[in-house]
Structure formats: C-alpha cells, structure tokens
C-alpha positions as CSV (number, residue, x, y, z in Angstrom):
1,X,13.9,16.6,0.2
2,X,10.2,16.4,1.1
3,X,8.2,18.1,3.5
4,X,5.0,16.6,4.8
5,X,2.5,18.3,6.9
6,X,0.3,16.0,9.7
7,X,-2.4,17.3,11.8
8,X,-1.9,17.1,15.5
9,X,-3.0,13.7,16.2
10,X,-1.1,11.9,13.5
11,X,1.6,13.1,13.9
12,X,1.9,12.8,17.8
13,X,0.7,9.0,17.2
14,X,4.0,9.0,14.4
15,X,6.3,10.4,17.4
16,X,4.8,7.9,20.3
17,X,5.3,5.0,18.1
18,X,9.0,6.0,17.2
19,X,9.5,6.7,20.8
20,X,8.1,3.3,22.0
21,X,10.0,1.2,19.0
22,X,13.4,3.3,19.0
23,X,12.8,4.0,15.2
24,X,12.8,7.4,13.7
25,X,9.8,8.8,12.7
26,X,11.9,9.6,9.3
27,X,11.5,5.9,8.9
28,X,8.2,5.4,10.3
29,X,7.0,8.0,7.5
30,X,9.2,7.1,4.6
31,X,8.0,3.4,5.0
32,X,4.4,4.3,5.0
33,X,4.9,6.7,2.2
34,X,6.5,3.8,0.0
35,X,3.5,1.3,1.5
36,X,1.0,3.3,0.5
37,X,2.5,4.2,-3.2
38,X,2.8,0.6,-3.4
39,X,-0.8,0.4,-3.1
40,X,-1.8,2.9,-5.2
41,X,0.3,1.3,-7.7
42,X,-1.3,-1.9,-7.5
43,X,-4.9,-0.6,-7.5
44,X,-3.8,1.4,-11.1
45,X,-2.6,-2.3,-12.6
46,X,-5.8,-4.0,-10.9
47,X,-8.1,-1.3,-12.6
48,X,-6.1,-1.6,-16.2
49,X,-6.5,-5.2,-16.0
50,X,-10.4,-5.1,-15.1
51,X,-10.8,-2.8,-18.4
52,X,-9.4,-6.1,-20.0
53,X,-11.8,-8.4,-20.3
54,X,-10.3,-11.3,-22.0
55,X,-7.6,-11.6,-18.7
56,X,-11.5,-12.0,-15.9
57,X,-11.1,-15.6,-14.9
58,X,-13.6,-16.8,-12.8
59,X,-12.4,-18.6,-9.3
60,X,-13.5,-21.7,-11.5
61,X,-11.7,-21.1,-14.3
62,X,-8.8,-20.0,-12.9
63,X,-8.8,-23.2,-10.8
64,X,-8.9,-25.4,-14.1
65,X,-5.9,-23.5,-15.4
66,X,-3.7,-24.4,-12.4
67,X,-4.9,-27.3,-11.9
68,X,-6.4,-27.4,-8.8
C-alpha cells in the first residue's frame, strides 16, 4: 500500500471533486497517479528517440512516407 501526502488545498480540491462526482478519492488519486506515470513514461521514450537521430523526420518527410 501507498501513502501519499497533499497539502491542504489539493487535497480538499481531491475530496470536493469526489464529493461532487460520487467517486472515491482512492480513484481520483490512483487514476492521476497512473496518468501522470504514463507521461513520464512517454516523455523517457520521446527523449531516447530524440538522441536517435536517424528516426527525426521532418513534418515533410514524414508526410512523403505516408503518403499524404
């Protein structure tokens, strides 16, 4: 199990919106949790890519290859 600690205002503005939807704010955390690491994921693969630089299309090129 995890234990997160929110200042004051966050974690009011997590209850009000559980409150308001009838969601938990469990859920309401766990699915921004999972969002975010997501994100962070996909920035990581965008930033390995970006060291590549035989995989940079330009929006030209890229258009050619998919014919469009």
């Amino acid at each position: 199990m995890l234990t997160v600690q929110l200042n004051s205002r966050a974690e009011a503005q997590l209850q009000r919106l559980a409150k308001k939807s009838g969601r938990t704010v469990d859920e309401y955390a766990r699915e921004a949790l999972l969002q975010h690491l997501e994100d962070l994921d996909d920035i990581r693969e965008a930033t390995e890519r970006l060291k590549e630089p035989s995989q940079i299309f330009s929006l030209e090129e890229a258009k050619r290859q998919l014919s469009l």
